[in-house]
C-alpha positions as CSV (number, residue, x, y, z in Angstrom):
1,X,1.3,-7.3,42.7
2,X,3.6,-8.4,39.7
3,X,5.6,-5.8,37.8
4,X,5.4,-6.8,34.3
5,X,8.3,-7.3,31.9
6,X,8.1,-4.4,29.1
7,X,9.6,-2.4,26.9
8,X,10.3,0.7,25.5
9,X,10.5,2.1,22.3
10,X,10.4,5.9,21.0
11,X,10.3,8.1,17.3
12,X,10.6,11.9,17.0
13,X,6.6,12.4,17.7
14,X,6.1,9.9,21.0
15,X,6.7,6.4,22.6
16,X,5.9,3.1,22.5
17,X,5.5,1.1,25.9
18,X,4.5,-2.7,25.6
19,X,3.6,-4.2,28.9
20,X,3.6,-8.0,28.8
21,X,0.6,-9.1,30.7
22,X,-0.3,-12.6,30.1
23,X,-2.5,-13.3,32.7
24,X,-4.6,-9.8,33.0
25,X,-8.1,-8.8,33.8
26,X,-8.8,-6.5,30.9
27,X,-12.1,-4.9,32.9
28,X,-10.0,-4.2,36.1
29,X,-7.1,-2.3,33.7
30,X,-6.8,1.2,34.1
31,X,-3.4,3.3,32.7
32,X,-2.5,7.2,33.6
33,X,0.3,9.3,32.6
34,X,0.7,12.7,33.6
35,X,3.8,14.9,32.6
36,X,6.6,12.1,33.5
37,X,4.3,9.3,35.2
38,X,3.2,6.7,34.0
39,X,1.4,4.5,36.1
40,X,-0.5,0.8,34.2
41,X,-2.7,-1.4,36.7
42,X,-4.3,-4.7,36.1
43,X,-4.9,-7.1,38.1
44,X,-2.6,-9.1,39.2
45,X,0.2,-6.4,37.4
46,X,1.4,-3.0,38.5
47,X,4.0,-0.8,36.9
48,X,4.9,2.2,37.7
49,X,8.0,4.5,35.1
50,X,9.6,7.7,35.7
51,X,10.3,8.7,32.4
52,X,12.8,11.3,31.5
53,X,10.5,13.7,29.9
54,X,6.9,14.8,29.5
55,X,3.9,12.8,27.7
56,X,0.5,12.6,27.0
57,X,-1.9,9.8,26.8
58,X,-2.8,8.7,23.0
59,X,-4.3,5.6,22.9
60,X,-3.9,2.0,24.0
61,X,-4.9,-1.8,23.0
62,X,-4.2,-5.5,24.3
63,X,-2.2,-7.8,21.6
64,X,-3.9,-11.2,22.3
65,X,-1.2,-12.8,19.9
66,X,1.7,-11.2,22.0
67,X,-0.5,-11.2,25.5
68,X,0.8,-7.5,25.7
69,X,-0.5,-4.0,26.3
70,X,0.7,-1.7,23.7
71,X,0.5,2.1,24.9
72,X,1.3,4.8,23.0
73,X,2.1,8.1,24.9
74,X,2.9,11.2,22.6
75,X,5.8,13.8,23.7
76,X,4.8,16.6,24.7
77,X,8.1,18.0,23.5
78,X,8.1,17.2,19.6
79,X,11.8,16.0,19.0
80,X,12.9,15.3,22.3
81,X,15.4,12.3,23.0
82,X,14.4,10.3,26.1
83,X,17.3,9.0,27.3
84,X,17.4,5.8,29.3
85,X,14.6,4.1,28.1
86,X,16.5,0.8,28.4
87,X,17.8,1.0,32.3
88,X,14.8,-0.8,33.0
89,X,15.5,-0.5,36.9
90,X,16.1,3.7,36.6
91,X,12.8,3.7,35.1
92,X,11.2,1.6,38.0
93,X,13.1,3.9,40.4
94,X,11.3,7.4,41.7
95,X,13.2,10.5,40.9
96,X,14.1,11.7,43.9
97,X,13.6,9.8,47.2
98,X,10.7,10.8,48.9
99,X,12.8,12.0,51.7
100,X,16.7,10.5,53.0
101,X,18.0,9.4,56.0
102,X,21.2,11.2,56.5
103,X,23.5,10.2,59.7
104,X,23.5,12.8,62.7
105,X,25.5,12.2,66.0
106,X,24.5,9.3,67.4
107,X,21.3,9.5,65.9
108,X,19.5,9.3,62.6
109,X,17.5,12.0,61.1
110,X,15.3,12.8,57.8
111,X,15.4,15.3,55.6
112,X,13.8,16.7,52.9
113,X,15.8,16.1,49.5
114,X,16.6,19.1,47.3
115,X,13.9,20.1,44.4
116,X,17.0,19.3,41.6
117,X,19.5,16.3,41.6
118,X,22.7,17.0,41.9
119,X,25.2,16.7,39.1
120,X,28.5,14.4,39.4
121,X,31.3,15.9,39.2
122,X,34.0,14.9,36.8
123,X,37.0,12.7,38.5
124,X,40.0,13.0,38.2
125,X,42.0,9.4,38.0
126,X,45.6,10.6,38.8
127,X,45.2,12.8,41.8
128,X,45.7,10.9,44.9
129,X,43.1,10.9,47.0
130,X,42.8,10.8,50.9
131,X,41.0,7.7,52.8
132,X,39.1,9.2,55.6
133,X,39.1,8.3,59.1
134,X,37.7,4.8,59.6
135,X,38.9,3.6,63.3
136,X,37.0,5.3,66.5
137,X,38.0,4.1,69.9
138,X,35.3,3.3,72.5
139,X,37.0,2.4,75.6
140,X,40.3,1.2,74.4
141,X,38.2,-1.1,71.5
142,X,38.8,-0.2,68.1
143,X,35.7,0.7,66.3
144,X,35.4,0.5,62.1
145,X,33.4,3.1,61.1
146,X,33.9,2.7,57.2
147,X,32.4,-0.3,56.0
148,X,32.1,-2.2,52.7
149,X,30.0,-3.4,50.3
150,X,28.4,-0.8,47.9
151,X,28.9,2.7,48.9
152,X,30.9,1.2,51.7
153,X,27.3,1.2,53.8
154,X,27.9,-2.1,55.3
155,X,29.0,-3.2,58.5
156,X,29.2,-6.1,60.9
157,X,27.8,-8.5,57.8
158,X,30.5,-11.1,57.7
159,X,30.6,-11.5,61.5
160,X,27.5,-12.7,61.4
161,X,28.2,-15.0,58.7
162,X,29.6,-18.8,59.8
163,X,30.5,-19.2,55.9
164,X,32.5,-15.9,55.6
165,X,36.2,-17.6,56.5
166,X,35.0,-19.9,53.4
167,X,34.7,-16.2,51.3
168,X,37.1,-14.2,52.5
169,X,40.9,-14.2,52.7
170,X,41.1,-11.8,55.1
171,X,40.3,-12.5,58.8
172,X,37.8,-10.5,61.3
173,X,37.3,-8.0,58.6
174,X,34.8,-6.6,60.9
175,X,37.8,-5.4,63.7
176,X,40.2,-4.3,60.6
177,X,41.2,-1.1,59.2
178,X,41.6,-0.7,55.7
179,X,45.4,-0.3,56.0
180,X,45.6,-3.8,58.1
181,X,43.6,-5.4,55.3
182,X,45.5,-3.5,52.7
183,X,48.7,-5.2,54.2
184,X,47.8,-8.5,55.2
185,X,46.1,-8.9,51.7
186,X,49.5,-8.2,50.2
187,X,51.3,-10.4,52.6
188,X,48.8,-13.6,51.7
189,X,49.3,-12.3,47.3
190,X,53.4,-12.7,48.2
191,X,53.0,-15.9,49.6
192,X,50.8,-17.9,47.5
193,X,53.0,-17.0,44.2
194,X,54.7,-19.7,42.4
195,X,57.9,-18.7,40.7
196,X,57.5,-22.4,39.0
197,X,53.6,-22.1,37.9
198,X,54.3,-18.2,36.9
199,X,57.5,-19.4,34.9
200,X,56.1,-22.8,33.6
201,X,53.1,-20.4,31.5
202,X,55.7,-18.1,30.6
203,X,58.2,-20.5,28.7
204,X,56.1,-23.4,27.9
205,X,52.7,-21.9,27.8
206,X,49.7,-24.6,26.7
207,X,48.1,-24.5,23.7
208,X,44.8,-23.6,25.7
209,X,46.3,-20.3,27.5
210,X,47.8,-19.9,23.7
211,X,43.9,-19.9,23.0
212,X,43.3,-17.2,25.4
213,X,45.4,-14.4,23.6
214,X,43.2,-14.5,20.4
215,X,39.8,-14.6,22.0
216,X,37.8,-11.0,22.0
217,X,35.6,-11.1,24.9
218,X,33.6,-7.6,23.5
219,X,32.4,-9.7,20.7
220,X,30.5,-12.2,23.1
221,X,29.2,-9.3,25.0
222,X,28.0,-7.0,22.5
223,X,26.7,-9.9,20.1
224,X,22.8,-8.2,20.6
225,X,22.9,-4.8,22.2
226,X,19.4,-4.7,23.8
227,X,18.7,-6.7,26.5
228,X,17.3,-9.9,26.6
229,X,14.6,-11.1,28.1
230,X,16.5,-12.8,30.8
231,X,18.3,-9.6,31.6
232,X,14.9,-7.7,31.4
233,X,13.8,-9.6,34.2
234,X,16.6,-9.8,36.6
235,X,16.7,-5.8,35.9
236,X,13.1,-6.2,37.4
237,X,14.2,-7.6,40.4
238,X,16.9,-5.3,41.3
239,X,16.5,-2.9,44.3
240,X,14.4,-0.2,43.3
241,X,16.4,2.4,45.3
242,X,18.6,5.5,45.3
243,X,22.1,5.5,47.1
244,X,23.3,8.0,48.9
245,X,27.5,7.7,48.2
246,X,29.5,10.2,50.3
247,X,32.0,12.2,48.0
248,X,35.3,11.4,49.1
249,X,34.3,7.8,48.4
250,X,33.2,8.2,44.6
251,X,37.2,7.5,43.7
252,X,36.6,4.1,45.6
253,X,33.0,3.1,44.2
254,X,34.3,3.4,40.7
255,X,37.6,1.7,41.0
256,X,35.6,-1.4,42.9
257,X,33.3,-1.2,40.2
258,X,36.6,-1.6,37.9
259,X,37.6,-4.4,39.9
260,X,34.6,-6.1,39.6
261,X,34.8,-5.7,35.1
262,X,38.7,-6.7,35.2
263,X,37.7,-10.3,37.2
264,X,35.0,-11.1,34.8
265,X,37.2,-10.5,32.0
266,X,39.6,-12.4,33.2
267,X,36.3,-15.2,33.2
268,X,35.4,-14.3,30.1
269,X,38.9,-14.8,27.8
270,X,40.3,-18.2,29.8
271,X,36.4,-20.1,29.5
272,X,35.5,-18.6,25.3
273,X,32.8,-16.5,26.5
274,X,30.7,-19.4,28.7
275,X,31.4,-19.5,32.0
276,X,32.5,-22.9,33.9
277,X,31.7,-24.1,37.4
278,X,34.9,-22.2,38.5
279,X,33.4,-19.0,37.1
280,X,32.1,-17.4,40.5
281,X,35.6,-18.5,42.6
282,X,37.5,-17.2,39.7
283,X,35.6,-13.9,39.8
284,X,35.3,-13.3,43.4
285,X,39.2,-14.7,44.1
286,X,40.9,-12.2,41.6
287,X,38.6,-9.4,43.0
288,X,40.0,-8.2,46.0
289,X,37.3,-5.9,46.7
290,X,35.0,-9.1,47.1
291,X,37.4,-11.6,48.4
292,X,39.1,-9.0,50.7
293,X,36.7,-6.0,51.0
294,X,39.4,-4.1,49.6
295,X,39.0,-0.2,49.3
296,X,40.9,1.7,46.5
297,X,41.7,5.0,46.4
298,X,44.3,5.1,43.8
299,X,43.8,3.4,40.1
300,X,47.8,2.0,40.1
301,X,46.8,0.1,43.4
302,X,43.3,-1.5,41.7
303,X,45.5,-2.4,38.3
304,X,48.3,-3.9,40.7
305,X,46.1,-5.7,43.2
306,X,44.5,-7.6,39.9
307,X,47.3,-8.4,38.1
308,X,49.0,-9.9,41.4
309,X,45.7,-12.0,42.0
310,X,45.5,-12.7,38.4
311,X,49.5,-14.3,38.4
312,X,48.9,-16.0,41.8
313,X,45.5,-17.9,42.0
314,X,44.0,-19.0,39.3
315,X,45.1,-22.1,36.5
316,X,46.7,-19.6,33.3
317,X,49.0,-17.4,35.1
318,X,50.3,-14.9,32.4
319,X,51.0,-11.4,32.4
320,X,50.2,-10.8,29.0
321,X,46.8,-12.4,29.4
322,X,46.5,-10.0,32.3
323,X,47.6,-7.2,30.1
324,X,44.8,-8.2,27.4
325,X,42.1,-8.4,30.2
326,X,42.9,-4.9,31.5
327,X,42.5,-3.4,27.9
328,X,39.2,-5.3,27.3
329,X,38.4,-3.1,30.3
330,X,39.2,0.1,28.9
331,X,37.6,-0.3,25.6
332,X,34.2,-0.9,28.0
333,X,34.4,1.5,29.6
334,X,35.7,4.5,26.6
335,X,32.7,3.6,24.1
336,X,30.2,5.8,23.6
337,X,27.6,4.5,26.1
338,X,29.9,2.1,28.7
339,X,26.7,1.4,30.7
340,X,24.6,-0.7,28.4
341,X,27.5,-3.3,28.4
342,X,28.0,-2.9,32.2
343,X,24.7,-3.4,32.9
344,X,24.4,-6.8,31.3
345,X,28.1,-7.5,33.0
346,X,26.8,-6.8,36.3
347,X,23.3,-8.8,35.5
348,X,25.7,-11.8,34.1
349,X,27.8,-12.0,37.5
350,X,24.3,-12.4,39.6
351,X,23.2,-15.9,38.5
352,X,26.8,-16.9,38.9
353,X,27.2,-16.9,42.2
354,X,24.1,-17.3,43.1
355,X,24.6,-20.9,42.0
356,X,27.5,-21.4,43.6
357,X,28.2,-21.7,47.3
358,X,27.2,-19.2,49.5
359,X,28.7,-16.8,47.4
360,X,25.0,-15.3,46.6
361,X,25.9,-12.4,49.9
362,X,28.4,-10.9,47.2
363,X,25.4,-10.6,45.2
364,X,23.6,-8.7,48.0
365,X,26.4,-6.4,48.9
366,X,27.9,-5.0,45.7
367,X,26.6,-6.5,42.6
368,X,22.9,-5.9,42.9
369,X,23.2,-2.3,43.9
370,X,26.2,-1.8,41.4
371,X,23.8,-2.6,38.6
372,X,21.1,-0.4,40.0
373,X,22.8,2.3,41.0
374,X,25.3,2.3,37.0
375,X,22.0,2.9,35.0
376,X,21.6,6.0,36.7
377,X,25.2,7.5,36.2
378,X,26.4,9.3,33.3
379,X,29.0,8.4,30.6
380,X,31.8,10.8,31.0
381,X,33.3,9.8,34.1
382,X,33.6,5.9,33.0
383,X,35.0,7.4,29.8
384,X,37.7,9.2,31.6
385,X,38.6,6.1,33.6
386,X,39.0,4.5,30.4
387,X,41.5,6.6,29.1
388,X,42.9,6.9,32.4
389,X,43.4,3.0,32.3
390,X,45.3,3.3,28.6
391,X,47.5,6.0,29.8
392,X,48.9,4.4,32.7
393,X,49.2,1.1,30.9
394,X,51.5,2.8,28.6
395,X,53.8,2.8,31.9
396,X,53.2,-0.4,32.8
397,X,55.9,-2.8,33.5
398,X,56.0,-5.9,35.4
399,X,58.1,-4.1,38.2
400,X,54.4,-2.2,38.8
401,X,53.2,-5.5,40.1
402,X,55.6,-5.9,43.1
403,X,56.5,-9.5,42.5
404,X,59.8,-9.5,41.4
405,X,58.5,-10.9,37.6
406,X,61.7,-9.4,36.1
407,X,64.3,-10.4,38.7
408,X,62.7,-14.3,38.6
409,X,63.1,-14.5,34.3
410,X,66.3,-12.9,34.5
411,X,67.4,-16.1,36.9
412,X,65.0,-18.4,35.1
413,X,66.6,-17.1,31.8
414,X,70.7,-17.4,32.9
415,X,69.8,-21.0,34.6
416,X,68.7,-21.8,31.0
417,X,71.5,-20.6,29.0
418,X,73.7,-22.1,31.8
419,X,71.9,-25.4,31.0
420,X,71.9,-24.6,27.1
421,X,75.8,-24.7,27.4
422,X,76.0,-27.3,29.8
423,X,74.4,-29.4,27.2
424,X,76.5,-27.8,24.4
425,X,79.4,-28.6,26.4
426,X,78.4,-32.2,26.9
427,X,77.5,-32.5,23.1
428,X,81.2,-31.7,22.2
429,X,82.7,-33.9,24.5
430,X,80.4,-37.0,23.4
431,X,81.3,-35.8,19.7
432,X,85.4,-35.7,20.6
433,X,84.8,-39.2,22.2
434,X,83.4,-40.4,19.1
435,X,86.2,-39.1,17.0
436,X,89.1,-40.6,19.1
437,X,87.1,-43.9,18.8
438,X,87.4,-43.9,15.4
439,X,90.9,-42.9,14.9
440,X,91.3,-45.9,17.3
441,X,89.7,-47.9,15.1
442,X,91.3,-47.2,12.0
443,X,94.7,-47.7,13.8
444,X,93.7,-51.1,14.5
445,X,92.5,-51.7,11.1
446,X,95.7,-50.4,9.7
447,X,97.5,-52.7,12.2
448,X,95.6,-55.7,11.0
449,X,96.4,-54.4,7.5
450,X,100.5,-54.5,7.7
451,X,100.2,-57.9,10.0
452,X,98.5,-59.1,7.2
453,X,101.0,-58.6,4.4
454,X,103.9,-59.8,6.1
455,X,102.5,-63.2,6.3
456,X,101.9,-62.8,2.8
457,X,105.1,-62.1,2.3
458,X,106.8,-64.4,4.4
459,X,104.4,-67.4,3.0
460,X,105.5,-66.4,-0.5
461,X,109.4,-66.0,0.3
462,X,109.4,-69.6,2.2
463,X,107.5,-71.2,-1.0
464,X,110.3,-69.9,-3.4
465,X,112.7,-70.8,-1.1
466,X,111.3,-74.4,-1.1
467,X,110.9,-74.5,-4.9
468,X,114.6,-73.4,-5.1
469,X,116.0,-76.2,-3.0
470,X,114.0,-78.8,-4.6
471,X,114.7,-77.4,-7.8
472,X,118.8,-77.9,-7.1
473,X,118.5,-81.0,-5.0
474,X,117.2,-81.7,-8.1
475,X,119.9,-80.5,-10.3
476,X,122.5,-82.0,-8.7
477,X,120.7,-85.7,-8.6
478,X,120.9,-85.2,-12.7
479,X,124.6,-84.3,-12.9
480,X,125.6,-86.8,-10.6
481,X,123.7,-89.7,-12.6
């Protein structure tokens, strides 16, 4: 059976549901709703919602110009606000599991799950919070017990993979604590920096990173708040499932999550809103919790790990683009409904990589569930992580990045100045060698000068002495005559 695309719409007195159905069987159509089911079947479609409140049937009619159903269900609560009506994927998704597995010894067990979901407690950013336990021994051989992916449920995935040196930067994640990954993550960041590519986009930036300071990323995102129909239908194919995240990890899920926005950012300001063929090594390359399976318990360490990746690998290496990116963030995630825009984020990363590479298991083992299990989750605690992310930036320096940034300018700025005055110095000797030049040659002008005038004068002192003896010679010829 197909699950058709459709769509929601609601007013004070009921809903609208219209249920695209081009190629239906109107005799084999049959549609029931009771309290907050509502259940549509026609051959070849089949759509199940769990709406958030209760509703009665009212009447229903195919569109032939639209090829929809168009069902219109009245509250049985005048007034009532149902919320959600746009997570296409919650609405596909039971209310509470049927029954959960839950882990038990060595063995698995179900269990019944309790008559009311549980609310989430509010986080709280700044407290540190304590990894648990993730390395068992069996017979001398270290076991991981914590995994990764979403929820951290995964294990043993990349070991399997032949492509997964190609992903990761870390080695045998499989047979790795979190504290060696943690390490030999920062080891690798520490290596690959360039004090010459950092400092090059720092004093002689291009005009396209210039570019990248003045785009506004929330713009191209929130363009048309309701989904589209593309989004609509990769909503549709999302796992229709609820996960089970243990408590001590909800810190970690979130802060990946954050990972995840601060990479596609990052995508989003350097390629104007349309993502490149790079896009999906960008993305996955500045996100450690992809590229290393990273676990975060602390929101300095997420903010750090990005803004190392961010001034190490990619082509525009600038902390204040970095800076820029992590703000976008935090304006996400304080609006009044962060999960709308997070949601299409999340459903804009899948096609990415599933073009590129064999970067499509990322898809599988965090984005995918990500976007499934955000439409479910509340706004406060992305709000608070918001805020959280503005208060510690006000602290932010580039010593909180652990790469030396303002030790390197400092040098990079005194071997300028000391080239500045080398060159001033060099100036001023060219400019005294110029000067004695030209005294030099005005002494030989003045040399030529006086030479000059004593021939003149000699010439005209031997003509009048000429004159005078011929003028007596002369003389005395006459008086002798």
């Amino acid at each position: 059976m197909l699950t058709p695309r459709f769509n929601i719409s609601q007013d004070k007195e009921s809903l609208t549901i219209s249920i695209y159905a081009p190629f239906t069987h109107l005799s084999s159509t049959t549609i029931h709703i009771e309290g907050e089911d509502f259940r549509f079947f026609s051959t070849p479609y089949y759509l199940r919602l769990h709406l958030s409140g209760n509703v009665i049937e009212d009447k229903g009619y195919y569109d032939a110009d639209s090829n929809s159903f168009i069902v219109r269900a009245i509250k049985e609560t005048p007034g009532e606000e149902f919320k959600g009506l746009d997570k296409i994927t919650t609405l596909l998704t039971p209310s509470h599991p049927d029954r959960k597995r839950i882990s038990l010894g060595n063995g698995i067990q179900e269990v019944d799950p309790p008559s009311v979901p549980e609310e989430e407690d509010p986080l709280c950013w700044f407290y540190p919070q304590e990894m648990p336990s993730e390395i068992e021994k069996n017979d001398g051989v270290a076991l991981k017990t914590v995994g990764y992916g979403f929820g951290f449920e995964f294990t043993k995935v990349y070991s399997k993979l032949p492509f997964s040196n190609t992903l990761l930067d870390i080695v045998d994640v499989d047979l790795k604590s979190n504290e060696e990954i943690t390490l030999e993550r920062s080891c690798k960041e520490k290596e690959a920096f360039s004090d010459e590519h950092y400092l090059s986009d720092l004093f002689d930036p291009t005009d396209e990173l210039k570019l990248c300071y003045s785009e506004n990323p929330s713009n191209w995102l929130m363009n048309g708040k309701a989904f589209t129909k593309e989004e609509v239908e990769r909503m549709l194919s999302l796992p229709k499932r609820h996960y089970l995240i243990a408590e001590n990890n909800y810190h970690a899920v979130y802060l990946g999550l954050l990972d995840i926005l601060m990479a596609y950012f990052y995508d989003m300001r350097i390629t104007g809103g349309e993502h490149c063929s790079e896009s999906a090594w960008v993305i996955s390359k500045l996100c450690a919790t992809l590229s290393c399976v990273e676990m975060f318990n602390k929101l300095k360490k997420c903010m750090a790990s990005f803004f190392r990746r961010s001034l190490t690998y990619p082509l525009f290496r600038s902390y204040e683009l970095s800076v820029l990116v992590v703000e976008d963030v935090s304006k996400i995630l304080k609006r009044e409904d962060p999960i709308t825009p997070i949601v299409k984020i999340l459903l804009d990363i899948i096609p990415i990589f599933n073009d590129y590479d064999d970067r499509y298991i990322f898809n599988q083992l965090y984005i995918e569930p990500y976007a499934t299990w955000i439409q479910s989750r509340t706004p406060q605690n992305l709000n608070s992580l918001g805020h959280a992310i503005e208060k510690t930036l006000e602290n932010w320096d580039k010593d909180s990045v652990d790469l030396e940034l303002t030790e390197l300018e400092e040098a990079a700025e005194l071997c300028c100045r000391d080239e500045k005055n080398g060159k001033v110095n060099d100036l001023i000797e060219n400019v005294k060698k110029l000067e004695l030049n030209a005294t030099l040659s005005d002494s030989d002008d003045n040399s030529d000068s006086d030479g000059d005038s004593e021939t003149d004068t000699y010439s005209r002192s031997s003509s009048s002495y000429e004159s005078g003896s011929t003028s007596s010679y002369e003389s005395s010829t006459c008086e002798s005559d």
